[in-house]
N, C-alpha and C positions, 0 to 999 in steps of 0.2 A: 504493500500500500504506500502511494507517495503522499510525502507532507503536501498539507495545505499551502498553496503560494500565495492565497491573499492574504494571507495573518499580519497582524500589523504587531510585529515584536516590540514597540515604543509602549503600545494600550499599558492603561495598569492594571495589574493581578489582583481581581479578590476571589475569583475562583478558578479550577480548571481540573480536570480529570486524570487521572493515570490511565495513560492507553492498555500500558504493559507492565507487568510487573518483571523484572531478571535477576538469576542469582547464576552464582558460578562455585563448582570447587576449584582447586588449584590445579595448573594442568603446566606442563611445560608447553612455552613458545616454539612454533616450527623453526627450526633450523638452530634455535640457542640451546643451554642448557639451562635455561632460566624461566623459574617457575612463575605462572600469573597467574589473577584471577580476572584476569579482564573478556575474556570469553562467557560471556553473562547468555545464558540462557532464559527463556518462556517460563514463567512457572504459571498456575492456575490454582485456583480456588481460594483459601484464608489462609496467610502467611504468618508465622509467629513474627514478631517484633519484639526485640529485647534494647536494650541500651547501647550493645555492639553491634548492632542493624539486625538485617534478615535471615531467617533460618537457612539453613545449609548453605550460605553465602560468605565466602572464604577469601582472602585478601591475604599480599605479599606487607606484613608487616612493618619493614620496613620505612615505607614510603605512603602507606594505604592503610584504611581500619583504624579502629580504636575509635573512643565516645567522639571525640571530632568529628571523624570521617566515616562513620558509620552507615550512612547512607547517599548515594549518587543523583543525583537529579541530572537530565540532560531534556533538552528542546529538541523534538524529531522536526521540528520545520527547518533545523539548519542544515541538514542533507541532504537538501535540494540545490544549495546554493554548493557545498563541499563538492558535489557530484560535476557541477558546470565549471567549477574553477578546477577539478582536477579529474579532468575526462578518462583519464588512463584508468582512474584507480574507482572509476565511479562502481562500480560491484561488492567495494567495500564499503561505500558508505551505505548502510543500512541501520535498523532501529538496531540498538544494542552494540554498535561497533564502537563508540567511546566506552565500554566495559560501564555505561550507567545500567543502573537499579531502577528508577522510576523514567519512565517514556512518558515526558507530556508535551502538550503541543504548543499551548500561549505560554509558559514559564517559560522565562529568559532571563540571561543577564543582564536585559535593561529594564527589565521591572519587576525584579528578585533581589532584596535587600538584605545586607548581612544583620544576621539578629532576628528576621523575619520569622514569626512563631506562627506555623500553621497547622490547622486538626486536617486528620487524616478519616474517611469514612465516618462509619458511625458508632466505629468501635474503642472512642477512648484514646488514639495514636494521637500525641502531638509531639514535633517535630520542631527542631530550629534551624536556620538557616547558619548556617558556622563559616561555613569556608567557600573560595573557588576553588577548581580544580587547579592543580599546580599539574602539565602535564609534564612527561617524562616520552625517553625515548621507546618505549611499551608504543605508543602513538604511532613514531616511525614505522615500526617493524610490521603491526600490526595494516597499517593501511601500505606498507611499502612504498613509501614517499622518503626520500632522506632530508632530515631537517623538516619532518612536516611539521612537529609540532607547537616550534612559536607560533606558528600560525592561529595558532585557536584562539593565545592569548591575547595576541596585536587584534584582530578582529572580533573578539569578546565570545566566543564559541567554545568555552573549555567546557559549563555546565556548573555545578557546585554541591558541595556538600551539606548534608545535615545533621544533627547530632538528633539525641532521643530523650525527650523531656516526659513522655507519659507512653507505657509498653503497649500492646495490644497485638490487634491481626489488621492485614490488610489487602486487598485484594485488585484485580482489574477492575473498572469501572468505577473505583472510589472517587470520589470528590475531596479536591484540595482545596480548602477554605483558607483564606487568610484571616486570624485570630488576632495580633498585633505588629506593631512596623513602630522596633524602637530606634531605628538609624535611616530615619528616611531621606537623608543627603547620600548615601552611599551604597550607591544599588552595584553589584557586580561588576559590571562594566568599568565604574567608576575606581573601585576599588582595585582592578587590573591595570585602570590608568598608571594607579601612582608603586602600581607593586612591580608592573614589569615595563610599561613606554615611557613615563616620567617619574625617575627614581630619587633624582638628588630635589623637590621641592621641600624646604625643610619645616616650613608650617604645616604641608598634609601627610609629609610623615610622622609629625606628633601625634596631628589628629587621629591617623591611622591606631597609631601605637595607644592612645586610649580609649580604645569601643574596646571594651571590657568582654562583650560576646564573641567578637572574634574568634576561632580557634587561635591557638599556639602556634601552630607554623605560620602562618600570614602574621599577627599579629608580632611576635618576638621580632620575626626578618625587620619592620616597621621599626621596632627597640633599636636592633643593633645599630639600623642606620640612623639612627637620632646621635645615638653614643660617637657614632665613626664621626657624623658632622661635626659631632662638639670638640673629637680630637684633634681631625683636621685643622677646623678652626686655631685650636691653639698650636697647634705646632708652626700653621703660619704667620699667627701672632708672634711668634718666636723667633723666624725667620726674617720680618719685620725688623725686628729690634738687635737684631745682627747677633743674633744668637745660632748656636752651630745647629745645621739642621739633624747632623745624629744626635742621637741623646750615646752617649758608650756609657753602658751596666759591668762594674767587676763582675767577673765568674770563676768557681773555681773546679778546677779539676778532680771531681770524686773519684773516679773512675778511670783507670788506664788499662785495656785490656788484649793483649795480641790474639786476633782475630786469624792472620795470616804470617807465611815469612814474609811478605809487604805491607801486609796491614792491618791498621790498629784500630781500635773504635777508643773513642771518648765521652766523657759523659760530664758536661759542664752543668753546674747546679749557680744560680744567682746569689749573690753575697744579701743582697736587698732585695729582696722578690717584691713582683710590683701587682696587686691585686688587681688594678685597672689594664694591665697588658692585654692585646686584642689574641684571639684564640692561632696555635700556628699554624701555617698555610701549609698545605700537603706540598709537597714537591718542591721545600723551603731550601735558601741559601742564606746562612751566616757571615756576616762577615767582620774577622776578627781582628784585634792588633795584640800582637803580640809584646812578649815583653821587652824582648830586644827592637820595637819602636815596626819590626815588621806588620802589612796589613795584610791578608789574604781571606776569599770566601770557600768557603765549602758545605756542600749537601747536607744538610740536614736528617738524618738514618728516622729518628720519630724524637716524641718528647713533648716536652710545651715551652712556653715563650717563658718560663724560669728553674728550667730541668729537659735538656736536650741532648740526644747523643751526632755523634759526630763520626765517620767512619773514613780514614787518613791512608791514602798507600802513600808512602814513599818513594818519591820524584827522582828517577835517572835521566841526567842530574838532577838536582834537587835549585831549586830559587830560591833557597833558605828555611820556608814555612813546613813544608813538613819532614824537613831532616829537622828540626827542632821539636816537632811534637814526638818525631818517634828517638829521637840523642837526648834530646834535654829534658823535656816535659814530664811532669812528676805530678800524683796524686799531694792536692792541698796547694798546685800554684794556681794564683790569678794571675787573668787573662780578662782582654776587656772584649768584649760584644756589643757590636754597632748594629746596622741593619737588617732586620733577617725578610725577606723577601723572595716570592716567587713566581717562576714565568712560566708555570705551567699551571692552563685552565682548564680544569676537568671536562671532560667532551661527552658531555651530558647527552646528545641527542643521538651518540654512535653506540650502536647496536653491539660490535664487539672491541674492547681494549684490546691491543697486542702491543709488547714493549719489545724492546731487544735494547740487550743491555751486556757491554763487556768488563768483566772486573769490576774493576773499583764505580763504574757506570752503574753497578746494582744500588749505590747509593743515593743517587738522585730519583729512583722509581718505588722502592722497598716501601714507605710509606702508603703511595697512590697505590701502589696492586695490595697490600695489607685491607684497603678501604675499599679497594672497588671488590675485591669480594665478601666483604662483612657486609654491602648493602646489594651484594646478589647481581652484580655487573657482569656478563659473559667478557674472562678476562686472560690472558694469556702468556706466559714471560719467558721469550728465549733468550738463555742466557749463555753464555762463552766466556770459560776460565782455561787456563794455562793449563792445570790441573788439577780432577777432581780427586778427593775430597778438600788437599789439602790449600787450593787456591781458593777456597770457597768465602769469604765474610759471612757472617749472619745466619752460619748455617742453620741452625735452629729453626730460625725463622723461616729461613726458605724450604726447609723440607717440610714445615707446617702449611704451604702451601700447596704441598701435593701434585697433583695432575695438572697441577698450573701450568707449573715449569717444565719446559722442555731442555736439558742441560746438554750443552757442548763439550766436551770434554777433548782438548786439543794435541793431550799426550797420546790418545788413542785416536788421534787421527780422524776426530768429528770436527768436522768444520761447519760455522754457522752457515748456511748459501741464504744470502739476506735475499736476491733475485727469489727464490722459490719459496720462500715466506711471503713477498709479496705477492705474486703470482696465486697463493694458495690464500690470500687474503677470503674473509667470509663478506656477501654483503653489510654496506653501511660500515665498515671498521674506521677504529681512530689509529695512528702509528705511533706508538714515542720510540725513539731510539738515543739511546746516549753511551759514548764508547771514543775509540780514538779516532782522529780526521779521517783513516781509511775505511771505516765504519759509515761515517756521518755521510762523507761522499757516495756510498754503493748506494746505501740507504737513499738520500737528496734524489740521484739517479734512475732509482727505481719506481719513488713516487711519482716523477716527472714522467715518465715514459709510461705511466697506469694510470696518471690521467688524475692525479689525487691532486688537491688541492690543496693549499698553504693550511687551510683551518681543520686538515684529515691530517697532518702529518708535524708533531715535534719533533726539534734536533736539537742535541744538548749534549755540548761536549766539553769532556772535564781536563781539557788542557786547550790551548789555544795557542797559536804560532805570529807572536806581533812584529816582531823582529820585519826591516824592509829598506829601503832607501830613506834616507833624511827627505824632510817635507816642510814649509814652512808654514804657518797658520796664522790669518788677522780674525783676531777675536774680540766680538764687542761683549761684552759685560753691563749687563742691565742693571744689577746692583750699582756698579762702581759709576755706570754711565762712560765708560771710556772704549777706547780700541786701542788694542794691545797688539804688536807682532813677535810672534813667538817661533822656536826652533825647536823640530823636533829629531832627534837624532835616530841612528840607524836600531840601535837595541833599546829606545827608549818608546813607551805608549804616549799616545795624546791625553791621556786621562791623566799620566804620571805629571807631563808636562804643564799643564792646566792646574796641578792640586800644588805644585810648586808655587806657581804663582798668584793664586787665589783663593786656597787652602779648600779647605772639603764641604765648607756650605756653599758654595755655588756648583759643585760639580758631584752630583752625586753619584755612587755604583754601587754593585751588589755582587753579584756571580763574579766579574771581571775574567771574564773568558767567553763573553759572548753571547749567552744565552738572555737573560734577561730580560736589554731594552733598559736597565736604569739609569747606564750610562747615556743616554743617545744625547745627541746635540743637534741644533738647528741646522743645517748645510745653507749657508748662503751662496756661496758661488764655487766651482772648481771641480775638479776628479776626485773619486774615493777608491781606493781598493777595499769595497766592503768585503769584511771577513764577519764571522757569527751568524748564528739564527736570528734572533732578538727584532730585527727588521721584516717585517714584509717588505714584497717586491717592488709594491708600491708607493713604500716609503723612502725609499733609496736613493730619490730625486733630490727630497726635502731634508735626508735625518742623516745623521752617521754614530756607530757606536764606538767611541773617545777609547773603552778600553783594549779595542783589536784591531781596528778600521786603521787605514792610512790615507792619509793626503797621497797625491801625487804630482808634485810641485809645489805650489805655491795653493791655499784654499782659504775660504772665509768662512766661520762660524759662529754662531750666536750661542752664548751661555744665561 
């Protein structure tokens, strides 16, 4: 049966019907190994209701279910409209294919309000309106579109949640009455405005942040960005006032532990723990000074922002940093901690993870594959060491990951072939790879040639090659208001040369080997030899990254 095309989804809701009622057990997704319950089937007759929604109706925990999300709402009139925008895949839109519970036809998210208490039939069910749907890449897979699912959100079609205010039965043909409307500024729609197309307005993020009916996932997100505005805020107050833009935290050394014959993990605890610090970023870079006055970043293994481990191989040759953590460094020395930031965005709408990672490379991913299978992410990790067992880090960890890993083992003459991982790629996958130049290269190589796109494929490598021809640089300085021309020698970085003369609030980094983007600079006029990831291709014209990147000749840049 096709939706109605005259319905006027603006009209306001005080009644409307359930066409259908749907439940689901948990089943796995075709082609993942990843269980859903969005396959929502017909049910018939009087359905128990309990507080956790509908009977025999079963949800990925997770991300799904519990008193919030208890029960689905969706509008069958917008699969008519999904069906003409996306003609290939029109056989999937049908009633039940957003994995909703109640099928109606005038409820919408522009005149469904969160908070909205409504009776359901005449059996005693009432119902609150809690939440939108926050859609996930379930969406993708399901309709086989990649990247289908901001869609729902940008054009207000996700549906929404309801929690369970009074239990009962409910059945098709019920009547949904609206009973009361305590937030009637903020109908769905509205409330998608400022949660997912306009995020930084920092008056209706308060607002957001206190409707008290809200569920907890929409309204906390609401919290945090209040919190981040106000730290923002001060940190540029601070900035302002010619104050350094790192804060550096002593730390000290708990923990010193030989992990391999190259490498050692660390485990730095804060001297001052800061109970306002913001939660750490998966796939985080530290970056430290040492106490011989050296600065360097490195991967973050797991921890929090004041108890962090750190996993160090030992640099042939070494640049200093970590022939001192592994010759000098001793449980009980401080160490100061500046920045910790990361440039890797979890790829929420990709159907499957697969990393590839060599050696000491397993320390930039260890955390993201720890997480993306704790939340049930169809996930993958080829890894290549020198030799197993004894080249291993973290082994612990890594063999608690099981059928994850596929291991290289290079004494017995397994070689990664990164071509035929790509090649054996599943639809919709994300890439990460992190390892040495000759890695990142096959990798870079292989994605171009399969057609993957910049926002399908990380590259993060845990050394970098700056070293090049002298260059010289005219640099304007915003703070100081002047132009500078500077020299940058053959074995020295632009970033190094830059912190010489302007010291570390105007020039910020992080990774310092490419990956990031914290370093990048304005590019006003000249050549670059851009080196690192941290750029897209499109930025290359306008940016350059200070800590790999070269001039070549003569170039101008804005700091």
């Amino acid at each position: 049966m096709s939706p109605t095309s005259d319905i006027d989804l603006f009209a306001p809701f005080e009644r409307d019907v359930i066409l259908e009622v749907r439940t689901s057990r948990m089943e796995m997704m075709p082609g993942l190994k990843v269980e859903t319950g969005i396959h929502k089937k017909l049910r018939s007759g009087r359905i128990p209701v309990s507080f956790v929604g509908l009977q025999l109706d079963e949800h990925d925990l997770v991300f799904h279910g519990g008193p919030d999300k208890a029960i689905h709402g969706y509008c069958c009139t917008h699969y008519a409209t999904w069906k003409k925008e996306f003609p290939d895949a029109a056989t999937r839109f049908e009633r039940g294919g957003f994995g909703e519970n109640f099928v109606t036809e005038r409820m919408n998210e522009r005149n469904v309000c969160i908070g909205d208490i409504v009776s359901v039939g005449n059996d005693g069910v009432l119902l609150q309106v809690s939440l939108p749907r926050q859609p996930c890449f379930k969406l993708n897979h399901r309709f086989q579109i990649k990247n289908f699912a901001p869609n729902t959100y940008k054009t207000s079609r996700t549906g929404w949640y309801y929690r369970v205010l009074r239990e009962g039965t409910v059945q098709a043909g019920d009547e949904i009455r609206l009973v009361e409307r305590r937030w009637p500024k903020w109908t769905i729609e509205r409330v998608q405005e400022y949660l997912h197309r306009t995020q930084d307005n920092a008056a209706m993020n308060e607002e957001l942040a206190a409707i008290t009916d809200m569920g907890d996932e929409s309204r906390k997100a609401f919290e945090r960005r209040v919190e981040k505005l106000k730290a923002k805020q001060k940190r540029e107050a601070a900035t302002l006032n010619g104050e350094n833009r790192d804060r550096w935290r002593d730390f000290r050394i708990v923990e010193k532990t030989t992990q391999t014959p190259r490498i050692a993990s660390f485990v730095l605890e804060a001297v001052d723990p800061d109970p306002k610090a913001e939660e750490m970023p998966l796939g985080a870079h530290a970056r430290l000074r040492l106490p011989d006055g050296l600065m360097r970043s490195y991967s973050v293994v797991s921890g929090t922002p004041d108890r962090f481990e750190l996993g160090i191989a030992l640099e042939e040759p070494s640049r200093g940093g970590s022939a001192w953590f592994h010759t000098k460094a001793e449980e009980g020395d401080i160490l100061q901690v500046g920045r910790v930031t990361s440039d890797v965005k979890p790829a929420s709408a990709a159907s499957n993870h697969v990393f590839i990672a060599g050696g000491i490379g397993i320390t930039a991913f260890l955390s993201l594959v720890d997480m993306y299978k704790k939340i049930h992410w169809e996930t993958t990790l080829h890894y290549g060491v020198r030799e197993a067992p004894a080249d291993i880090p973290f082994k612990s960890r890594i063999d608690a990951l099981g059928d994850t890993v596929r291991l290289y083992d290079r004494s017995k003459g397994q070689r990664m072939d990164i071509p035929a991982i790509f090649a054996a790629l599943p639809w919709n996958s994300h890439v990460y790879v992190c390892g040495p130049s000759r890695m990142l290269g096959e990798a870079a190589r292989e994605a171009k040639k399969r057609g993957l796109g910049e926002d399908e494929v990380h590259l993060e490598a845990f050394a970098a090659d700056t070293a090049g021809d002298p260059f010289e640089v005219e640099v304007s300085c915003a703070r100081e208001k002047s132009m500078t021309t500077l020299s940058v020698g053959a074995e020295e970085t632009l970033l190094e040369v830059l912190r010489k003369r302007f010291g570390d609030e105007d020039v910020a980094s992080s990774c310092e080997v490419g990956n990031c983007g914290t370093c990048k600079v304005v590019l006003r006029s000249g050549r670059v030899d851009h080196r690192g990831t941290g750029l897209m291709e499109s930025e290359r014209g306008e940016a350059m990254l200070s800590c790999v990147s070269r001039g070549i000749g003569k170039i101008a840049i804005e700091i």
